[in-house]
Backbone bond lengths (Angstrom), bond angles and torsions (degrees), N, CA, C in turn:
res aa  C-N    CA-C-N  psi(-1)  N-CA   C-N-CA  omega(-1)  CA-C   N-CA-C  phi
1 X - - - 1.446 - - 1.530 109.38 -
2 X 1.148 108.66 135.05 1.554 123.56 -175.58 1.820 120.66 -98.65
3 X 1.478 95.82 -67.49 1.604 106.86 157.45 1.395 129.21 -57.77
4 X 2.225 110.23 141.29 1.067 112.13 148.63 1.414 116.60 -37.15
5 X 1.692 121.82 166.36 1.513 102.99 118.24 1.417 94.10 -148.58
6 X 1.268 106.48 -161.34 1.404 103.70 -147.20 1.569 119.22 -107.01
7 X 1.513 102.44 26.37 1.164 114.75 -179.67 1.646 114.96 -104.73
8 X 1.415 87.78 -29.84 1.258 116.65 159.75 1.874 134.68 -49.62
9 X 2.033 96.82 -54.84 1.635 106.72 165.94 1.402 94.80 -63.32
10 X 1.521 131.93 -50.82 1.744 100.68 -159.31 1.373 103.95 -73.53
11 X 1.483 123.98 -8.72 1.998 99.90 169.71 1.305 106.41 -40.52
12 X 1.645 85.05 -81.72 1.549 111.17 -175.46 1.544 107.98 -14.39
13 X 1.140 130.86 -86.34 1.324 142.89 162.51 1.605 108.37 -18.68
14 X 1.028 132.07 -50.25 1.480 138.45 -166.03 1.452 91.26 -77.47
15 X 1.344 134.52 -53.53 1.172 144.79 -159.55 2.322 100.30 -92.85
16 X 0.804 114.07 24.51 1.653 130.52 162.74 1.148 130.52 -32.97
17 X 1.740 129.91 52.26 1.675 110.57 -167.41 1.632 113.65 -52.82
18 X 1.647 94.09 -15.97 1.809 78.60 -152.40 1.502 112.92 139.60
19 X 0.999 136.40 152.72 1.523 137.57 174.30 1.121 132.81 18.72
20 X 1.197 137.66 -146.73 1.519 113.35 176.60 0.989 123.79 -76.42
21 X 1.789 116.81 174.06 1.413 134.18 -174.29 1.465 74.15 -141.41
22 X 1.546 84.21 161.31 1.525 138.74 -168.81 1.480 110.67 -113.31
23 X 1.257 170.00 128.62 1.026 132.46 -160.23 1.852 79.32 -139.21
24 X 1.290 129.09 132.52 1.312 136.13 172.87 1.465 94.15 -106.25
25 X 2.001 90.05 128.01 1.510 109.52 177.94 1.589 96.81 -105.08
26 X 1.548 125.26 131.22 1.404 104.56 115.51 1.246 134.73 -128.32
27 X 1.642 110.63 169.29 1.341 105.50 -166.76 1.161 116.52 -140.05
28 X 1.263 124.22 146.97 1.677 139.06 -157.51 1.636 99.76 -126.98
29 X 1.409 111.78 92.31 1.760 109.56 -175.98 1.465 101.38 -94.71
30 X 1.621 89.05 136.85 1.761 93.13 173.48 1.337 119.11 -43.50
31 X 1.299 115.20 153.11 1.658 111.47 171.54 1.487 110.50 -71.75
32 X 1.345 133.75 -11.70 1.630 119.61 -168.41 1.770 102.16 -105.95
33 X 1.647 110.46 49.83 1.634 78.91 162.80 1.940 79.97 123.12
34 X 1.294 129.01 -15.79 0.997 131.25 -171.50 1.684 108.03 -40.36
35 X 1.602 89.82 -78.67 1.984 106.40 -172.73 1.787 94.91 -30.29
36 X 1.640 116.74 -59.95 1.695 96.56 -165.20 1.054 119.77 -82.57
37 X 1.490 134.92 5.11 1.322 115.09 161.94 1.201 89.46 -100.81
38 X 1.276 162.63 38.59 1.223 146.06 120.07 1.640 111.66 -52.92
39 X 1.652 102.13 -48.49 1.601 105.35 179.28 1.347 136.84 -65.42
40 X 1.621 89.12 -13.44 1.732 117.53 -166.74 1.855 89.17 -69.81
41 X 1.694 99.13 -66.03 1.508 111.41 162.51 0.985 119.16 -10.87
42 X 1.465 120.69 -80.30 1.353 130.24 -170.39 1.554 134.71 -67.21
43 X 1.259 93.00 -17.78 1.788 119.41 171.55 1.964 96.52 -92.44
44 X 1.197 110.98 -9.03 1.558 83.84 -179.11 1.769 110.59 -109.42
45 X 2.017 98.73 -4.71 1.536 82.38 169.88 1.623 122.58 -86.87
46 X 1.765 100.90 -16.01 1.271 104.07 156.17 1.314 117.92 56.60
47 X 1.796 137.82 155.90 0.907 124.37 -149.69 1.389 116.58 -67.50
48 X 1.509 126.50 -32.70 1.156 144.40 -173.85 1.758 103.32 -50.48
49 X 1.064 143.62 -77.39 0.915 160.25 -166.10 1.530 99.22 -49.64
50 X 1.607 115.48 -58.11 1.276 132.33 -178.29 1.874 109.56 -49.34
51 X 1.073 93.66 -53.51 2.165 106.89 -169.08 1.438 86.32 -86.35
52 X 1.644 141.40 -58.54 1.602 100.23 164.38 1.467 161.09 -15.62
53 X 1.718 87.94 -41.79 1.708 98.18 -177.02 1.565 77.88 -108.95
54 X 1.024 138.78 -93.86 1.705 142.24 -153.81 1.314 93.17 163.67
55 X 1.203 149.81 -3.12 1.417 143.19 176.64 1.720 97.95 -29.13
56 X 1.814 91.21 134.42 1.527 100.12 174.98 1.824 98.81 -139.48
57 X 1.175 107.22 99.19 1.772 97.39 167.13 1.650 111.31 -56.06
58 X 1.733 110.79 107.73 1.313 111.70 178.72 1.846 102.80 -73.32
59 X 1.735 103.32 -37.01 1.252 99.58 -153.47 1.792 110.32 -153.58
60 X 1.581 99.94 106.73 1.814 78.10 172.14 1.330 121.26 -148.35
61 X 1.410 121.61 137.42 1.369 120.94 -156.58 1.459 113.10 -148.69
62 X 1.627 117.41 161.86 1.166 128.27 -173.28 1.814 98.73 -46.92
63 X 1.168 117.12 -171.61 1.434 134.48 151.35 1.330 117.12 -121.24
64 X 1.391 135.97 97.63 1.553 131.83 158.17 1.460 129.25 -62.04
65 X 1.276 130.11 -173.16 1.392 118.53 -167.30 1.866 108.80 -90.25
66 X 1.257 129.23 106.77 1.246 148.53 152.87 1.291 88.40 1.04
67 X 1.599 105.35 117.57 1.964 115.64 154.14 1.507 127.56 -101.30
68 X 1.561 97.08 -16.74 1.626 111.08 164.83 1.568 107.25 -114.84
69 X 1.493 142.72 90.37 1.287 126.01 149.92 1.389 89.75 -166.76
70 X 1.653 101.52 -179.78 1.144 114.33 164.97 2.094 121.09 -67.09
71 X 1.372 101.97 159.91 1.694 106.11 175.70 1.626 96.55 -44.54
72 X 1.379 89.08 134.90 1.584 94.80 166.21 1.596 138.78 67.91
73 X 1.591 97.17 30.99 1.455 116.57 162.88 1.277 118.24 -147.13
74 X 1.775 113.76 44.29 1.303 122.36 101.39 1.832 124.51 2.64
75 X 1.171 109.14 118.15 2.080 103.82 151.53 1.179 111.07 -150.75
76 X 1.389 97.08 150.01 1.433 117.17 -158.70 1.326 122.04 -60.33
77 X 1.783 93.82 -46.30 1.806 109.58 169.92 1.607 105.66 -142.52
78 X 1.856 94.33 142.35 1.047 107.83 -175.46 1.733 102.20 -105.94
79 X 1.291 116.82 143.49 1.429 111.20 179.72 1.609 101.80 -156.25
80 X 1.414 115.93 153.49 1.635 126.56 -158.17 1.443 88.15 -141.81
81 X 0.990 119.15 133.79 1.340 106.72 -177.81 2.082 99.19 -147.54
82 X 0.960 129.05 150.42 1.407 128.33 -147.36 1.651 104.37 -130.44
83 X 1.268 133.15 88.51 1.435 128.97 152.08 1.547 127.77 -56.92
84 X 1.584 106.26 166.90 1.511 102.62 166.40 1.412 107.57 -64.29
85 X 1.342 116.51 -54.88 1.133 104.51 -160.26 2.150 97.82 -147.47
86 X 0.973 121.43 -146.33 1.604 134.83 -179.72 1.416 104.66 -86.88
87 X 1.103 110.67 -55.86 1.936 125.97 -169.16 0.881 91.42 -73.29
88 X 1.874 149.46 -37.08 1.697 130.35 -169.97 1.667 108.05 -67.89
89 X 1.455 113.46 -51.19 1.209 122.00 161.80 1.320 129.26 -55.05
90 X 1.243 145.35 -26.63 1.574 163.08 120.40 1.593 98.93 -16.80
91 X 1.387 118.75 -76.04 1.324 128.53 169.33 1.474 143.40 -39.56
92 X 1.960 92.39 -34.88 1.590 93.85 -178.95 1.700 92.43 -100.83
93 X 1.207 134.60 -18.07 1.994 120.66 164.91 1.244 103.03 -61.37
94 X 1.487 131.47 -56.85 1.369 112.52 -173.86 1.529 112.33 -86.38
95 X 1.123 124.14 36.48 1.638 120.49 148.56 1.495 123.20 -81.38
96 X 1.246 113.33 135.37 1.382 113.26 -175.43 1.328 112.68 -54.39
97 X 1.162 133.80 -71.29 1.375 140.27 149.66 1.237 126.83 -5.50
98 X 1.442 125.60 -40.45 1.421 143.14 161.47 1.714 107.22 -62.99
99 X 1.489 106.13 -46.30 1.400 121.55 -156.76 1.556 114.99 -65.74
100 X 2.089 94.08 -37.51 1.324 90.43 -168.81 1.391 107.02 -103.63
101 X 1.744 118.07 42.79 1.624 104.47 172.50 1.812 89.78 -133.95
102 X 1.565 113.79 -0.76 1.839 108.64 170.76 1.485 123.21 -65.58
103 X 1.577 101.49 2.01 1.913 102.75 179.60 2.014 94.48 -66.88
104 X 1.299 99.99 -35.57 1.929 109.83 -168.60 1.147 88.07 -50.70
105 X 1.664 135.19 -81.69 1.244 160.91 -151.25 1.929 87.74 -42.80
106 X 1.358 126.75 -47.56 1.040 130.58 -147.41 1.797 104.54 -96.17
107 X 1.025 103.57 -47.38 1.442 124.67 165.57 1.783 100.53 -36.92
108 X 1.127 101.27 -68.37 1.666 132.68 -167.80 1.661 98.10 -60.29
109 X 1.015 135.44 -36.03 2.100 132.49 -173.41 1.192 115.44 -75.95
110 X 1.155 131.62 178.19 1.063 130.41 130.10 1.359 103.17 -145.81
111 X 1.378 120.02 29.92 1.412 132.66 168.25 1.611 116.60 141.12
112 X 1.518 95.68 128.89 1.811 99.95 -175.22 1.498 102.84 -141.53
113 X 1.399 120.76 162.28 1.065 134.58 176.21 1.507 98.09 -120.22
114 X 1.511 107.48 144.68 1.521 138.41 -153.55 1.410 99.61 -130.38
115 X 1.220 148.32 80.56 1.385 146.03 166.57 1.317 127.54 -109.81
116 X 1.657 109.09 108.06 1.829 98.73 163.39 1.566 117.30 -67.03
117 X 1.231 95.62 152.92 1.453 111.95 -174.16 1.743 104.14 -132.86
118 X 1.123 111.44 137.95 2.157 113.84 178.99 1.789 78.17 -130.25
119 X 1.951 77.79 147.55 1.505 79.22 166.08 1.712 114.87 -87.28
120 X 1.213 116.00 160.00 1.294 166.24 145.02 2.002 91.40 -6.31
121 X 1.615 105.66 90.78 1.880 86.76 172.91 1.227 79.22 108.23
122 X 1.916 159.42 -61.58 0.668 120.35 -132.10 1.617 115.51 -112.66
């Protein structure tokens, strides 16, 4: 599965410690063209979108070959990315503006994992 949907943001939301989340990406880009419309993506939420919600790239990196898992969960890119809070991120998927550049994001997968993360204590 590739897409939010929106049954999904009100977990998240229902499930609320509090302050920020962390959100751990990974991502598995098609082989034909995947990586740049991933970039296309990422160049189209651009700063605007980014300083709207508070988006902060904590962290993003190649994927090498898995030393603990099963064959074939490998990912390509790893990325951590840091909101104010649950609702900014809730807020910036269902923005229109957000909405109409996630066909790239979608184009670009062929499977990612979407995880909030709170720190540890809080």
């Amino acid at each position: 599965m590739i897409e939010i949907e929106d049954r999904d943001l009100d977990v998240l939301l229902a499930e609320d410690p509090g302050g920020p989340v962390v959100m751990l990406n990974l991502l598995r880009f098609r082989p034909d063209g995947g990586r740049e419309s991933y970039q296309r993506y990422a160049d189209a939420l651009g700063a605007g979108i980014n300083a709207r919600y508070g988006l902060q790239v904590e962290y993003l990196g190649t994927g090498g070959r898995a030393l603990v898992a099963e064959d074939g969960q490998a990912w390509d890119m790893v990325a951590l990315v840091r909101y104010p809070n649950r609702q900014a991120f809730v807020d910036m998927i269902r923005d229109p503006e957000y909405r109409a550049v996630t066909h790239l994001r979608s184009e670009a997968l062929v499977e990612a994992v979407l995880q909030p993360t709170s720190r540890m204590g809080a």
